[in-house]
N, C-alpha and C positions, 0 to 999 in steps of 0.2 A: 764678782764673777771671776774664774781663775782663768790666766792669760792660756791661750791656746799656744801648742807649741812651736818655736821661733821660726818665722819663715821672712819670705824677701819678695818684695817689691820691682820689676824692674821694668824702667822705664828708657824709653827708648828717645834720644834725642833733647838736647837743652837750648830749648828757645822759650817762647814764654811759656807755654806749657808744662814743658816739662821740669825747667827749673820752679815752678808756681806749685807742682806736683810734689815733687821731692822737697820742697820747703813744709808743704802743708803734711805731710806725711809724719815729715822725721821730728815736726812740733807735736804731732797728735798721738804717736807711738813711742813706747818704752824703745832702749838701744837695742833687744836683742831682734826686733825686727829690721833685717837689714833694707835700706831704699840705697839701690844702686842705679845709679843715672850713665850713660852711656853717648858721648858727642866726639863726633870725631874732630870736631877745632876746641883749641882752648879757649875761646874767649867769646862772649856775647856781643852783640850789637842791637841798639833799637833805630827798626825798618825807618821809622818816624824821622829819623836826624840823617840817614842818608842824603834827602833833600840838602839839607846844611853843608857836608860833605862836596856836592856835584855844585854848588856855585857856590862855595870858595868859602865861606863861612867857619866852618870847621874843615879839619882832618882826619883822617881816619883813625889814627891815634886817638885821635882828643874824644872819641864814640865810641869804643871798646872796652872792656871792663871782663876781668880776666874770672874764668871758673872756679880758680883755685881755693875761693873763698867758701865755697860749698862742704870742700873737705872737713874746714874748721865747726861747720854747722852737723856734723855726723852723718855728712851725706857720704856715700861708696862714690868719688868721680872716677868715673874710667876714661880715658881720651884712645878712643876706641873707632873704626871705622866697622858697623855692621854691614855685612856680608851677606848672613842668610837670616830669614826668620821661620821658626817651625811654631806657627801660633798655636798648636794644639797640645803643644807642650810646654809652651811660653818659654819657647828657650831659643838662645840667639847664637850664629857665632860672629866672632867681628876676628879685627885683627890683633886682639889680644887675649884673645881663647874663647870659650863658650859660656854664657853662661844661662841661668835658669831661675823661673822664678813662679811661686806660687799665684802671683799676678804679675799682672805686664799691660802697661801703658806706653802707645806706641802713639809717639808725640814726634815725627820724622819730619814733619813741615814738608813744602813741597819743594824741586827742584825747578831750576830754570835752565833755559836752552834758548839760545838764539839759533842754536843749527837745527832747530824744527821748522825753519823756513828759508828755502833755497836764498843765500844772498846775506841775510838778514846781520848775520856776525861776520860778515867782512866789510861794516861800512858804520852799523848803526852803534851808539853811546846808551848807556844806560844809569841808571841810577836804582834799580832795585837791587845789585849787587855792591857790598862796599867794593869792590875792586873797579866795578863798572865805575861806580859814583869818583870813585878815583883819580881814576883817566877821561873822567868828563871834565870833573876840576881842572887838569891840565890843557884840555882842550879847549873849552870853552873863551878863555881870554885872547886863542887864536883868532874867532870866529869874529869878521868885521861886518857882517851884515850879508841878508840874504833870505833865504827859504829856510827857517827851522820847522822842521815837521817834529812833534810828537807823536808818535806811533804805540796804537793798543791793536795789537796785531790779532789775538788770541784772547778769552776769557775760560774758565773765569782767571780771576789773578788776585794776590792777597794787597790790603789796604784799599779796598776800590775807590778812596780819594785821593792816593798817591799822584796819578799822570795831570788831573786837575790842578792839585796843590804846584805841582813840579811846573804848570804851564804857568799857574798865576808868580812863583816865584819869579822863573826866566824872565816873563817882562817886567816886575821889578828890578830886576839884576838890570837888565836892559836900559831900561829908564833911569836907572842911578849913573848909569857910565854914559848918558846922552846920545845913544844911539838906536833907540826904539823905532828912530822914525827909518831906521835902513834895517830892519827884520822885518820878515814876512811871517807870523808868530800862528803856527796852527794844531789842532789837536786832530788827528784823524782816527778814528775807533772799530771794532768789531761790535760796538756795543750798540742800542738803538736809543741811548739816552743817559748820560751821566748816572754811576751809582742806581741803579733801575731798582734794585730791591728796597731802596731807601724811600722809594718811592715818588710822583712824578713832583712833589712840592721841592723835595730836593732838589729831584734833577732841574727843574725851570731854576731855581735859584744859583747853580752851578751854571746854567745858560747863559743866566742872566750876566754873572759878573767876567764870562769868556766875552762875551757883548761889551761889557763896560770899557774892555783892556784891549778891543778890537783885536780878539784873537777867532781866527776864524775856526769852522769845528764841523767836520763830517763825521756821519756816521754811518751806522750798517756797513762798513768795507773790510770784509773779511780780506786777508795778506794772503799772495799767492806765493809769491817772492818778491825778490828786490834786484836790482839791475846796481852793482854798486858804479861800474863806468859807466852808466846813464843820467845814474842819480836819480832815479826813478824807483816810484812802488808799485807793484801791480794788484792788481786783487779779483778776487774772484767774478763779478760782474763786467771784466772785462777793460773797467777804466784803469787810470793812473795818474800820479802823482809826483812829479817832480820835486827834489830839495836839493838844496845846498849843505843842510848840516841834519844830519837826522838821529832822532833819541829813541827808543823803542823801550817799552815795558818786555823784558824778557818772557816769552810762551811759558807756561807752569804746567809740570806735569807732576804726577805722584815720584815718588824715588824708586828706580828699577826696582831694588831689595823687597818693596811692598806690592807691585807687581807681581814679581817672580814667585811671592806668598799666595797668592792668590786670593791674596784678603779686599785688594784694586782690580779690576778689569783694565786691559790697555788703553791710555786714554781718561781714565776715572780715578776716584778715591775711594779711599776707604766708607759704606755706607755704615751709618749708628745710628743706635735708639737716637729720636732728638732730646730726650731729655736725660737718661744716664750717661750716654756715649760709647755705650757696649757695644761690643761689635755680636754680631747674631750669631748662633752656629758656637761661638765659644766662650770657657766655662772660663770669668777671671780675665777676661781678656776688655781692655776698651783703646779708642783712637779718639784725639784730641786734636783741635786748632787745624791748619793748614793741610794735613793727610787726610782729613777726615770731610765727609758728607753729611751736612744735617739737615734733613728735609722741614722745609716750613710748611703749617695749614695751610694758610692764606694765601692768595694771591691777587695780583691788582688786574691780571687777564682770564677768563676762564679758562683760557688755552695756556697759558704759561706759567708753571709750575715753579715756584720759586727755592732756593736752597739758603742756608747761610751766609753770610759775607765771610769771607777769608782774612782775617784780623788779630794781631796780638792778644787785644782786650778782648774777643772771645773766645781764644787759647784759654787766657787767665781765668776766665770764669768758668770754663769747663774743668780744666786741673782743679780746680777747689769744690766741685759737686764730686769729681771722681775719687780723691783722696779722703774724701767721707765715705763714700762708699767702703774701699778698700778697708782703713780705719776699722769700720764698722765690722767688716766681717773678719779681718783679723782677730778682733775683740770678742768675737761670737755672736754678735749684735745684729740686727739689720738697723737700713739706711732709709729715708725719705729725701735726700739729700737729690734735688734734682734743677738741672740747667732751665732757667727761665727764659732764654733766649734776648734776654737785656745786652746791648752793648753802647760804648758810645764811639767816636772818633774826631778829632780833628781834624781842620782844613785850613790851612796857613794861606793867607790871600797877598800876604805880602804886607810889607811898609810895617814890618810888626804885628802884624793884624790877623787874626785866627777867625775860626767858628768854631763850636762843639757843636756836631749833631750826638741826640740820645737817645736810640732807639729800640723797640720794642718790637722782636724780629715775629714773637709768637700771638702776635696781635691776633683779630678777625675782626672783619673780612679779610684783613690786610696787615703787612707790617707799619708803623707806625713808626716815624721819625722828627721830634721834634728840633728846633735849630731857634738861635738867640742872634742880634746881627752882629757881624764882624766885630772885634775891638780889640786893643793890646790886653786888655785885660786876663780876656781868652786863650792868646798869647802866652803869658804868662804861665798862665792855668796850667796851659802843656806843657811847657817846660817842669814846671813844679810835681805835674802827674811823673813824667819819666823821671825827676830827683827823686822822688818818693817810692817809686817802683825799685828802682833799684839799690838803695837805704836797705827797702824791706827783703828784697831778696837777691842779693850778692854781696853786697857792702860789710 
Protein backbone atom coordinates (compact mmCIF):
# COMPACT_ATOMS: atom_id res chain seq x y z
CA UNK A 1 0.00 0.00 0.00
CA UNK A 2 1.58 3.51 -0.87
CA UNK A 3 2.86 5.70 2.00
CA UNK A 4 0.39 8.56 2.77
CA UNK A 5 1.82 11.88 2.45
CA UNK A 6 4.66 12.86 5.04
CA UNK A 7 3.14 14.24 8.22
CA UNK A 8 4.44 14.65 11.96
CA UNK A 9 3.78 13.38 15.14
CA UNK A 10 4.15 15.60 18.18
CA UNK A 11 4.43 14.81 21.28
CA UNK A 12 4.37 16.65 24.20
CA UNK A 13 6.77 16.09 27.16
CA UNK A 14 9.73 13.25 27.67
CA UNK A 15 9.33 11.07 30.56
CA UNK A 16 8.50 7.61 30.20
CA UNK A 17 5.93 8.23 27.95
CA UNK A 18 6.77 10.15 25.86
CA UNK A 19 10.36 9.14 25.18
CA UNK A 20 8.68 5.13 24.94
CA UNK A 21 6.42 7.05 22.21
CA UNK A 22 8.85 8.72 20.14
CA UNK A 23 11.21 5.58 20.34
CA UNK A 24 8.30 3.13 19.19
CA UNK A 25 7.32 5.70 16.42
CA UNK A 26 10.52 6.66 14.73
CA UNK A 27 11.25 2.39 14.77
CA UNK A 28 7.81 1.69 13.10
CA UNK A 29 7.96 4.71 10.47
CA UNK A 30 9.99 5.52 7.41
CA UNK A 31 12.17 9.09 8.03
CA UNK A 32 9.79 11.27 6.21
CA UNK A 33 7.39 11.11 9.09
CA UNK A 34 8.62 13.41 11.39
CA UNK A 35 8.28 12.37 15.56
CA UNK A 36 9.04 15.55 17.31
CA UNK A 37 9.31 15.20 21.06
CA UNK A 38 9.15 18.57 22.90
CA UNK A 39 10.65 18.80 27.08
CA UNK A 40 11.57 21.69 28.55
CA UNK A 41 14.84 20.04 30.71
CA UNK A 42 17.43 18.14 29.05
CA UNK A 43 17.82 15.37 30.84
CA UNK A 44 15.67 12.27 32.22
CA UNK A 45 15.55 10.82 35.69
CA UNK A 46 13.85 7.56 36.86
CA UNK A 47 11.24 8.55 39.95
CA UNK A 48 12.39 5.00 41.38
CA UNK A 49 16.15 6.03 42.26
CA UNK A 50 15.18 9.24 43.82
CA UNK A 51 14.75 7.16 47.03
CA UNK A 52 18.71 6.36 46.40
CA UNK A 53 19.26 10.02 45.97
CA UNK A 54 17.45 11.44 49.60
CA UNK A 55 19.48 8.93 51.83
CA UNK A 56 22.76 9.23 50.58
CA UNK A 57 23.15 6.45 48.21
CA UNK A 58 23.44 7.97 45.11
CA UNK A 59 23.52 11.55 43.60
CA UNK A 60 21.79 13.40 41.50
CA UNK A 61 24.36 13.15 38.86
CA UNK A 62 24.81 9.58 39.20
CA UNK A 63 20.47 9.19 38.11
CA UNK A 64 20.35 11.45 35.20
CA UNK A 65 20.94 10.51 31.78
CA UNK A 66 20.86 13.21 29.12
CA UNK A 67 18.11 13.48 25.99
CA UNK A 68 20.54 14.23 23.59
CA UNK A 69 20.69 10.71 22.55
CA UNK A 70 17.24 10.72 20.96
CA UNK A 71 18.52 13.05 18.27
CA UNK A 72 20.98 10.24 17.15
CA UNK A 73 17.95 7.81 17.01
CA UNK A 74 15.78 10.41 14.26
CA UNK A 75 13.99 11.65 16.94
CA UNK A 76 13.17 16.00 16.30
CA UNK A 77 14.34 16.92 20.22
CA UNK A 78 13.26 20.18 20.93
CA UNK A 79 14.34 21.61 24.61
CA UNK A 80 11.25 23.76 24.58
CA UNK A 81 9.09 25.19 27.50
CA UNK A 82 5.27 24.68 26.22
CA UNK A 83 3.26 27.54 26.79
CA UNK A 84 -0.09 26.98 25.09
CA UNK A 85 -1.86 24.10 23.60
CA UNK A 86 -4.73 24.44 20.88
CA UNK A 87 -5.78 20.63 20.84
CA UNK A 88 -8.06 21.16 17.97
CA UNK A 89 -5.38 21.75 15.89
CA UNK A 90 -2.84 19.88 17.61
CA UNK A 91 -0.58 22.78 17.53
CA UNK A 92 1.62 23.98 20.40
CA UNK A 93 3.47 27.17 21.04
CA UNK A 94 6.35 26.89 23.60
CA UNK A 95 9.34 29.01 23.83
CA UNK A 96 10.97 28.12 20.77
CA UNK A 97 8.04 28.76 18.22
CA UNK A 98 5.01 26.97 17.41
CA UNK A 99 4.65 23.95 16.18
CA UNK A 100 2.01 21.52 14.67
CA UNK A 101 1.23 18.21 14.04
CA UNK A 102 -1.19 15.82 12.34
CA UNK A 103 -1.15 14.01 15.82
CA UNK A 104 -0.19 14.88 19.08
CA UNK A 105 0.56 12.90 22.18
CA UNK A 106 0.37 14.90 25.24
CA UNK A 107 2.57 13.08 27.68
CA UNK A 108 3.01 16.48 30.32
CA UNK A 109 3.21 14.22 33.46
CA UNK A 110 2.04 16.08 36.49
CA UNK A 111 3.33 19.05 38.33
CA UNK A 112 4.02 19.36 42.15
CA UNK A 113 3.51 22.13 44.55
CA UNK A 114 4.18 22.27 48.13
CA UNK A 115 2.43 25.86 48.03
CA UNK A 116 -0.99 24.10 47.65
CA UNK A 117 -0.92 24.01 51.35
CA UNK A 118 -0.57 26.86 53.72
CA UNK A 119 2.96 26.17 55.54
CA UNK A 120 3.82 23.20 53.78
CA UNK A 121 7.13 24.41 51.68
CA UNK A 122 8.56 26.34 54.27
CA UNK A 123 9.50 23.42 56.54
CA UNK A 124 8.79 20.10 54.78
CA UNK A 125 11.65 17.79 52.66
CA UNK A 126 10.82 15.80 49.94
CA UNK A 127 11.94 13.19 47.71
CA UNK A 128 9.59 13.15 44.60
CA UNK A 129 11.52 16.07 43.22
CA UNK A 130 15.34 15.27 42.37
CA UNK A 131 16.11 18.61 43.80
CA UNK A 132 13.89 17.95 46.86
CA UNK A 133 15.65 14.36 47.06
CA UNK A 134 18.77 16.72 47.03
CA UNK A 135 18.64 18.72 49.90
CA UNK A 136 17.08 15.81 51.85
CA UNK A 137 20.42 14.06 51.20
CA UNK A 138 22.09 17.14 52.91
CA UNK A 139 19.74 17.27 55.60
CA UNK A 140 19.21 14.08 56.67
CA UNK A 141 22.80 13.36 58.43
CA UNK A 142 21.82 16.51 60.44
CA UNK A 143 18.93 15.01 61.91
CA UNK A 144 19.92 13.16 65.57
CA UNK A 145 16.70 11.89 66.43
CA UNK A 146 13.19 12.88 67.08
CA UNK A 147 9.68 12.96 65.46
CA UNK A 148 10.12 12.18 61.58
CA UNK A 149 6.69 12.43 60.05
CA UNK A 150 6.21 11.38 56.57
CA UNK A 151 3.61 13.19 55.15
CA UNK A 152 0.85 12.22 52.13
CA UNK A 153 -0.86 15.39 52.40
CA UNK A 154 -2.96 15.12 48.90
CA UNK A 155 -3.83 12.15 46.37
CA UNK A 156 -3.86 11.09 44.09
CA UNK A 157 0.12 11.11 43.47
CA UNK A 158 2.44 9.06 40.99
CA UNK A 159 4.32 5.76 42.21
CA UNK A 160 1.71 5.08 45.08
CA UNK A 161 4.62 2.87 46.81
CA UNK A 162 6.98 5.56 46.77
CA UNK A 163 6.12 7.35 50.62
CA UNK A 164 6.03 3.42 51.85
CA UNK A 165 9.31 2.41 50.25
CA UNK A 166 10.81 5.90 51.37
CA UNK A 167 9.55 5.05 55.26
CA UNK A 168 10.86 1.35 54.96
CA UNK A 169 14.31 2.78 53.56
CA UNK A 170 14.61 5.76 56.56
CA UNK A 171 14.47 3.15 59.14
CA UNK A 172 17.02 1.21 57.49
CA UNK A 173 19.24 4.23 56.96
CA UNK A 174 18.37 4.56 60.73
CA UNK A 175 19.31 1.38 61.93
CA UNK A 176 22.54 1.22 59.99
CA UNK A 177 23.86 4.44 61.64
CA UNK A 178 22.51 3.07 65.35
CA UNK A 179 20.18 5.41 66.05
CA UNK A 180 16.60 3.96 65.41
CA UNK A 181 15.94 3.62 68.92
CA UNK A 182 15.98 7.92 69.26
CA UNK A 183 13.45 8.41 66.00
CA UNK A 184 9.93 8.48 66.34
CA UNK A 185 9.39 6.98 62.55
CA UNK A 186 5.71 7.75 61.21
CA UNK A 187 3.71 7.67 58.09
CA UNK A 188 0.62 9.91 58.10
CA UNK A 189 -1.69 9.81 54.92
CA UNK A 190 -4.81 11.36 53.13
CA UNK A 191 -5.25 8.05 52.08
CA UNK A 192 -7.50 5.25 54.08
CA UNK A 193 -5.11 2.39 53.40
CA UNK A 194 -1.66 1.94 51.71
CA UNK A 195 -1.84 1.70 47.74
CA UNK A 196 -5.88 1.17 47.96
CA UNK A 197 -6.29 0.35 44.12
CA UNK A 198 -3.90 -2.47 44.56
CA UNK A 199 -6.13 -3.72 46.54
CA UNK A 200 -6.71 -4.60 50.52
CA UNK A 201 -4.07 -7.86 50.23
CA UNK A 202 -1.54 -5.30 49.52
CA UNK A 203 -2.33 -2.72 51.57
CA UNK A 204 -2.43 -5.29 54.97
CA UNK A 205 0.98 -6.50 53.53
CA UNK A 206 2.33 -2.82 53.43
CA UNK A 207 0.77 -2.64 57.18
CA UNK A 208 2.08 -5.48 57.96
CA UNK A 209 5.86 -4.61 57.41
CA UNK A 210 5.21 -0.47 58.83
CA UNK A 211 4.34 -2.97 62.02
CA UNK A 212 7.50 -4.99 61.61
CA UNK A 213 9.87 -1.75 61.60
CA UNK A 214 7.57 -0.22 64.39
CA UNK A 215 6.75 2.75 62.33
CA UNK A 216 3.63 4.09 63.24
CA UNK A 217 0.88 4.94 60.39
CA UNK A 218 -2.39 7.29 60.43
CA UNK A 219 -4.62 7.62 58.07
CA UNK A 220 -7.59 9.42 56.58
CA UNK A 221 -5.92 13.04 57.65
CA UNK A 222 -6.44 15.13 55.00
CA UNK A 223 -3.54 18.49 55.46
CA UNK A 224 -5.10 21.77 56.21
CA UNK A 225 -1.61 23.40 56.80
CA UNK A 226 1.32 23.24 58.63
CA UNK A 227 2.53 25.61 61.39
CA UNK A 228 6.39 25.59 60.52
CA UNK A 229 7.33 27.39 64.31
CA UNK A 230 5.13 25.03 65.91
CA UNK A 231 6.24 22.13 64.04
CA UNK A 232 2.93 21.01 63.75
CA UNK A 233 0.31 19.57 61.04
CA UNK A 234 -3.05 20.42 61.02
CA UNK A 235 -5.72 18.72 59.22
CA UNK A 236 -9.03 18.85 58.26
CA UNK A 237 -10.78 16.95 61.29
CA UNK A 238 -9.43 19.24 63.41
CA UNK A 239 -6.44 17.26 65.06
CA UNK A 240 -2.65 17.61 64.75
CA UNK A 241 0.49 16.30 64.66
CA UNK A 242 3.77 17.41 65.93
CA UNK A 243 7.51 16.70 64.20
CA UNK A 244 10.66 17.45 64.57
CA UNK A 245 11.83 16.62 60.96
CA UNK A 246 9.14 16.50 58.41
CA UNK A 247 9.19 14.85 54.61
CA UNK A 248 5.99 15.27 52.54
CA UNK A 249 5.02 13.75 49.20
CA UNK A 250 4.65 17.09 47.17
CA UNK A 251 0.45 17.84 46.18
CA UNK A 252 0.15 16.91 42.21
CA UNK A 253 -1.66 18.76 40.12
CA UNK A 254 -2.20 18.70 36.09
CA UNK A 255 0.37 21.54 34.43
CA UNK A 256 -1.38 25.01 34.30
CA UNK A 257 -0.72 24.89 30.14
CA UNK A 258 -3.30 21.47 30.18
CA UNK A 259 -5.64 23.36 32.41
CA UNK A 260 -5.74 26.41 30.50
CA UNK A 261 -6.62 23.80 27.37
CA UNK A 262 -9.37 22.83 28.66
CA UNK A 263 -8.58 19.33 28.00
CA UNK A 264 -8.23 19.22 32.51
CA UNK A 265 -10.90 20.71 34.65
CA UNK A 266 -9.05 22.67 37.83
CA UNK A 267 -8.09 20.23 39.99
CA UNK A 268 -8.20 17.01 37.49
CA UNK A 269 -6.75 15.44 34.48
CA UNK A 270 -6.88 14.78 31.46
CA UNK A 271 -10.07 12.06 30.99
CA UNK A 272 -9.22 9.00 28.03
CA UNK A 273 -10.58 6.11 26.43
CA UNK A 274 -9.11 3.42 29.01
CA UNK A 275 -8.11 1.50 26.49
CA UNK A 276 -6.74 3.65 23.38
CA UNK A 277 -5.94 6.87 25.55
CA UNK A 278 -7.78 9.14 23.19
CA UNK A 279 -8.91 12.10 24.49
CA UNK A 280 -12.86 12.48 23.47
CA UNK A 281 -13.99 15.46 21.41
CA UNK A 282 -10.62 15.12 19.30
CA UNK A 283 -9.55 13.94 15.99
CA UNK A 284 -5.60 12.54 16.56
CA UNK A 285 -5.28 13.60 19.64
CA UNK A 286 -4.49 11.11 22.88
CA UNK A 287 -3.00 11.75 26.79
CA UNK A 288 -0.60 9.25 28.43
CA UNK A 289 0.82 8.31 31.88
CA UNK A 290 0.74 11.11 34.75
CA UNK A 291 -1.75 13.88 32.77
CA UNK A 292 -3.91 11.48 31.98
CA UNK A 293 -7.26 9.71 33.77
CA UNK A 294 -8.04 6.15 33.20
CA UNK A 295 -11.11 5.03 34.63
CA UNK A 296 -11.24 1.37 35.84
CA UNK A 297 -14.41 -1.29 35.79
CA UNK A 298 -13.99 -2.64 38.79
CA UNK A 299 -14.04 -1.75 42.20
CA UNK A 300 -13.45 -3.25 45.71
CA UNK A 301 -16.43 -0.65 47.22
CA UNK A 302 -19.73 -0.22 45.30
CA UNK A 303 -19.29 3.43 46.36
CA UNK A 304 -15.73 3.88 45.29
CA UNK A 305 -15.02 4.25 41.81
CA UNK A 306 -11.53 3.56 41.21
CA UNK A 307 -8.90 5.15 38.36
CA UNK A 308 -5.37 4.18 37.41
CA UNK A 309 -2.35 4.36 39.49
CA UNK A 310 -0.06 7.15 38.35
CA UNK A 311 3.20 5.24 37.31
CA UNK A 312 6.22 5.04 34.87
CA UNK A 313 5.47 1.49 33.88
CA UNK A 314 1.95 2.49 32.86
CA UNK A 315 3.36 5.59 30.95
CA UNK A 316 5.29 2.78 29.00
CA UNK A 317 2.63 0.68 28.12
CA UNK A 318 0.34 3.28 27.06
CA UNK A 319 3.11 5.15 24.70
CA UNK A 320 3.46 1.53 22.94
CA UNK A 321 -0.69 0.84 22.30
CA UNK A 322 -0.60 4.72 21.11
CA UNK A 323 2.28 4.55 18.64
CA UNK A 324 0.62 1.61 16.99
CA UNK A 325 -2.23 3.51 16.71
CA UNK A 326 -0.64 6.48 15.09
CA UNK A 327 1.64 4.00 13.02
CA UNK A 328 -1.34 2.51 11.81
CA UNK A 329 -3.02 5.32 10.62
CA UNK A 330 -0.24 7.09 9.11
CA UNK A 331 0.26 3.90 7.05
CA UNK A 332 -3.51 4.05 6.10
CA UNK A 333 -4.17 1.13 8.26
CA UNK A 334 -6.21 0.65 11.28
CA UNK A 335 -5.09 -0.50 14.82
CA UNK A 336 -6.45 -3.16 17.37
CA UNK A 337 -3.62 -2.15 19.44
CA UNK A 338 -5.19 -1.56 22.76
CA UNK A 339 -3.92 -0.77 26.81
CA UNK A 340 -4.61 -3.95 28.87
CA UNK A 341 -4.29 -2.22 32.00
CA UNK A 342 -1.23 -4.51 33.18
CA UNK A 343 1.33 -2.99 35.21
CA UNK A 344 3.84 -3.86 37.77
CA UNK A 345 6.04 -1.86 40.58
CA UNK A 346 8.44 -2.16 43.03
CA UNK A 347 8.83 -1.74 46.87
CA UNK A 348 12.30 -1.66 48.21
CA UNK A 349 11.80 -2.70 52.08
CA UNK A 350 15.35 -2.11 52.79
CA UNK A 351 18.58 -4.20 53.67
CA UNK A 352 18.61 -4.85 49.76
CA UNK A 353 15.40 -6.40 49.83
CA UNK A 354 12.56 -5.43 47.36
CA UNK A 355 9.05 -6.92 46.24
CA UNK A 356 7.34 -6.81 42.83
CA UNK A 357 3.80 -6.27 42.90
CA UNK A 358 2.06 -7.38 39.15
CA UNK A 359 -0.94 -6.17 38.71
CA UNK A 360 -4.03 -6.39 36.69
CA UNK A 361 -5.83 -2.89 36.95
CA UNK A 362 -8.72 -4.10 34.40
CA UNK A 363 -9.52 -7.01 36.41
CA UNK A 364 -13.55 -7.81 37.59
CA UNK A 365 -14.95 -7.49 40.08
CA UNK A 366 -11.73 -5.85 41.03
CA UNK A 367 -8.19 -4.97 40.29
CA UNK A 368 -5.98 -7.74 40.97
CA UNK A 369 -2.40 -7.54 42.27
CA UNK A 370 -0.24 -10.27 42.82
CA UNK A 371 3.25 -10.01 45.12
CA UNK A 372 6.25 -12.72 45.80
CA UNK A 373 7.92 -12.12 49.44
CA UNK A 374 10.72 -9.65 49.98
CA UNK A 375 14.32 -10.78 48.74
CA UNK A 376 17.55 -9.31 47.24
CA UNK A 377 16.81 -11.04 44.31
CA UNK A 378 13.98 -8.69 43.58
CA UNK A 379 16.27 -6.22 44.38
CA UNK A 380 18.20 -6.83 41.85
CA UNK A 381 15.42 -7.38 39.43
CA UNK A 382 14.83 -3.59 39.76
CA UNK A 383 17.79 -2.40 39.24
CA UNK A 384 18.31 -4.63 36.19
CA UNK A 385 14.57 -3.35 35.00
CA UNK A 386 15.75 0.52 35.02
CA UNK A 387 19.38 -0.79 33.20
CA UNK A 388 17.53 -2.24 30.63
CA UNK A 389 14.96 0.50 30.28
CA UNK A 390 17.17 2.77 29.66
CA UNK A 391 19.75 0.59 27.10
CA UNK A 392 16.45 0.43 25.24
CA UNK A 393 15.50 3.88 25.19
CA UNK A 394 18.12 6.64 25.58
CA UNK A 395 21.52 4.75 25.71
Amino acid sequence: MPMAAASTTVILGAGFGGIVCANALRKALPADHKVVLIEKGATFNFGAAKTWVAIGEKTASDIVTPLESLKRRGIDLVTAEVKSIDPKARAVETTSGRFKGDYMVIALGADTTMAAIPGLADVAHSFYTLDGASRLREALPKFTGGKLVLLIPRAPFKCPPGPYEGAFLLHDLFKRKEMRDRVELSVVTVEGRPMATAGPEIGDFVMQELRARNIAYLTQKKTVSVSPAEKKIHFEDGSSVDFDFLIAVDPHVAPKVVTDSGLAQPGGWIPVDAKTLAVAGFDNLWAIGDVATVPLPGRFKPDAPLVLPKAGVMADAEARVVAKQIAARVQGTTSDAAFDGKGFCFIETGDMHAVKGEGSFFELPHPIMQRRVPDMMQYEEKKKWMYDWLRENLV
